[in-house]
N, C-alpha and C positions, 0 to 999 in steps of 0.2 A: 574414558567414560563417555558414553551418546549424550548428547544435546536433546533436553527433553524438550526443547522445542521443536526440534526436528524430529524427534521419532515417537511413533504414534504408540506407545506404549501408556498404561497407566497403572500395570499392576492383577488390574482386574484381567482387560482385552489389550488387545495387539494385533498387529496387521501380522498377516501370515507369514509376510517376507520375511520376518523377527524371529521365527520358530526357531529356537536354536542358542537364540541371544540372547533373549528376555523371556524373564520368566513372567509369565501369563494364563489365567485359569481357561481361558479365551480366548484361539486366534482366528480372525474372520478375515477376509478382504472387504470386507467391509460396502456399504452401499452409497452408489450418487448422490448428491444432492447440491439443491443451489439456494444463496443464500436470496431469501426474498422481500428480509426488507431494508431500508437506505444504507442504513449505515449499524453496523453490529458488534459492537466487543469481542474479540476472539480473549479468552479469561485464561489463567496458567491453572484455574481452578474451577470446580463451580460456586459462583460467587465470589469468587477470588478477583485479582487483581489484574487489570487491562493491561494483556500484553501487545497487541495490534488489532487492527482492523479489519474488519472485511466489508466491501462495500455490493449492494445491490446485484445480482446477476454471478457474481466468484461462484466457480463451481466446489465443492468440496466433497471428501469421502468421509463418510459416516461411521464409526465404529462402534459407537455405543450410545444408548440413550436410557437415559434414568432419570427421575426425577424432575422433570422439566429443563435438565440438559443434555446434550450431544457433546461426546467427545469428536473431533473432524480432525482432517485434514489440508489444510488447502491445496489447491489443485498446482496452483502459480507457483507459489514460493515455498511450499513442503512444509509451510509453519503450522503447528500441531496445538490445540487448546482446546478450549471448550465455550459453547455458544449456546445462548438459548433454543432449547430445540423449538420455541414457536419462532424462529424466524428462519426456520430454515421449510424449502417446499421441495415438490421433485422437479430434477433436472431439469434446466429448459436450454437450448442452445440458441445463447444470445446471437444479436446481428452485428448492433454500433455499440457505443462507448459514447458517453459526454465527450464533448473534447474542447468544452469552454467551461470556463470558471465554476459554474454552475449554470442548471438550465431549471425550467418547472413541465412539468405536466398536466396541462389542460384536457376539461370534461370536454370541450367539443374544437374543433379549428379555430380557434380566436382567441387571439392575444386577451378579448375582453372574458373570456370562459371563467369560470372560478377554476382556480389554480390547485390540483389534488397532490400535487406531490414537487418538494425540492429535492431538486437529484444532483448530487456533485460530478464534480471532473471524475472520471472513469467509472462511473457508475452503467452495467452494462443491460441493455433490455433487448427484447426480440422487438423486431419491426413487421407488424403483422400487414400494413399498406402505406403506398403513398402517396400521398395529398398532394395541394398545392403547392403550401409553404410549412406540412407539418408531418411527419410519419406516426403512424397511427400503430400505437404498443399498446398491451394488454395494462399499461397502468394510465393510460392518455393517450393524447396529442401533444408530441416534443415538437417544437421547431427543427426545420431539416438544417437549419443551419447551425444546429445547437450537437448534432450528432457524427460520427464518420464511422464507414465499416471498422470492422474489427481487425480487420490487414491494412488499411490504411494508417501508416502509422506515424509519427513526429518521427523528426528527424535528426533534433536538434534537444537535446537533455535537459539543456539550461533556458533554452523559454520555455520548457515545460513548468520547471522549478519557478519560471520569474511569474506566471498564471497565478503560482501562490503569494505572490506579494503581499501583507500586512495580515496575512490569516495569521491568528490566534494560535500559540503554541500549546499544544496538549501531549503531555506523555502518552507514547501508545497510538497514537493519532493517523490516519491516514486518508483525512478529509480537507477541502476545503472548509469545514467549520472548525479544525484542527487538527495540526501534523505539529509532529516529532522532528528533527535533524535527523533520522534515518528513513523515515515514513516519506520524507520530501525527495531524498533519493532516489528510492523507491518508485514514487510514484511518478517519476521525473524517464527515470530507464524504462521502467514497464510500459510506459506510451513510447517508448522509440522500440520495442520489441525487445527489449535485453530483458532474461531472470533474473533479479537482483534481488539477493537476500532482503529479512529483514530490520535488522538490525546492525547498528554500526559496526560494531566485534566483528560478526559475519561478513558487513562489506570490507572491512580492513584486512581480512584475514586471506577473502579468496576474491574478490570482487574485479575484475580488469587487471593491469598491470603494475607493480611497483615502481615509481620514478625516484630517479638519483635526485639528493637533495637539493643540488646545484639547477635540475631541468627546468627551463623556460616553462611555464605554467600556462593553460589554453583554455579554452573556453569546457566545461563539462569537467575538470579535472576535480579530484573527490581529494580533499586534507580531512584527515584524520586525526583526532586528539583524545586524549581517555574518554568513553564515550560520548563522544561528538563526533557526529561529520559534516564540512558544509561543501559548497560546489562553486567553483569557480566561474564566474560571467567574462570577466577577462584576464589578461594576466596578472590584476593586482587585486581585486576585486570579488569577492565571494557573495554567494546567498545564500543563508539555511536558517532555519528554524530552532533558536534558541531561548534558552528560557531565564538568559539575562534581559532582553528586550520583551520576550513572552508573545514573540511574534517571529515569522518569516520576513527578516529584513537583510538587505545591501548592507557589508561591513568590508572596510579595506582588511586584507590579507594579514598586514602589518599591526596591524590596531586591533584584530582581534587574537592575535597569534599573542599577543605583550597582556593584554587582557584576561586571556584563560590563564594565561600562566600565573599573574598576579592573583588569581582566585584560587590558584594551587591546584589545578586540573595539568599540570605538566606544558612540555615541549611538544610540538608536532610530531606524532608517531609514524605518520607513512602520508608519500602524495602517490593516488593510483589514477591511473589512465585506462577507459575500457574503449577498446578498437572500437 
């Protein structure tokens, strides 16, 4: 059976590749688009319930529009849902990416400007000039130190993952004002250049490499538990976003492995390694 996450199917429309597979009144390849504003619900429904994120600048394919929503696709990670069609606009192709915690967007060059917009880590804009100490986008003036091209990328998983430190846990989440244990992942790989699903299942299932129980544990290495995943900072030492603490916080390896299990979420299911 398809992962209705993954495939753009709804019954009504279908992407054309599907022709064959799914039955659909409707196959289209559907149209560009980019999501345009901060932060957006990707819904398993409309009005339904927050299955991930998409943040500022994601490009995505359009399949349908009804009703004040868009059934899409995302472009990055194939996750398939539905968004408010007003925040989606047409296509633009971004420059940079946030690549600190959060940055804002100023009405003119000046830290003192009135401030129009919070924009999270990887939130992504076109840089139409630039400044002194600020690149000037179609939603402001970001600080140049706040931004990096789009090929510039982390290199390093786990200080991505550690940027998230004491953010607020939210199902579904993939913001600095809230992430998920998979969302932190996620957002952790996509800034070093890796596709990395969205959801724990998915990264357990195909995500980098499986390690034998016994293997010495490294920095970036991904334990898996019924859905949970967190990330390793060192060999004994993990971080991720759970919603015993309701935060993105440091737990030794040991202490949260004896933990979920006394909460009845099982044993450690898989430790993977992506080159």
């Amino acid at each position: 059976m398809s992962d209705r996450r993954l495939t753009p199917a709804n019954g009504f429309v279908a992407a054309s590749h599907l022709k064959g597979q799914v039955e659909a009144e409707v196959f289209t390849d559907g149209m560009p688009a980019s999501i345009g504003q901060v932060i957006v619900d990707l819904c398993a429904a409309p009005s339904g319930k927050r299955d991930r994120q998409l943040l500022l600048g994601a490009v995505v394919t359009v399949y349908d529009r009804r009703d004040g929503w868009a059934f899409i696709q995302s472009k990055r990670d194939g996750y398939v849902g539905y968004v408010k069609e007003a925040s989606l606009t047409e296509p633009a192709v971004t420059t940079h990416r946030v690549s600190t915690p959060a940055t804002h967007a100023y009405a003119t060059e000046s830290f003192k400007a009135p401030n129009l917009l919070h924009l999270p880590f990887g939130a992504e804009v076109v840089v139409i000039d630039e400044r002194h100490k600020f690149f000037e986008t179609p939603h402001g003036f970001i600080p140049k130190k706040h931004l990096r091209p789009l090929a510039q990328m982390f290199t390093d998983p786990a200080t991505v993952a550690q940027l998230f430190f004491g953010v607020p846990y939210l199902w579904g989440g993939n913001s600095g004002l809230g992430i998920d244990c998979s969302g932190l992942v996620q957002a952790a790989y996509h800034a070093c250049g890796h596709i990395c699903p969205g959801d724990s299942d998915m990264q357990c299932d195909s995500f980098g490499m499986l390690l034998p129980e016994d293997a010495a544990l490294h920095r970036g290495d991904l334990i898996f538990w019924k859905g949970h995943v967190g990330m390793m900072v060192d060999g004994e030492t993990m971080i991720h976003a759970n919603a015993h603490h309701m935060a993105v916080v440091y737990e030794g390896l040991t202490q949260a492995t004896l933990r979920i299990k006394a909460q009845g979420d099982g044993e450690i299911l898989a430790r993977r390694r992506v080159p």
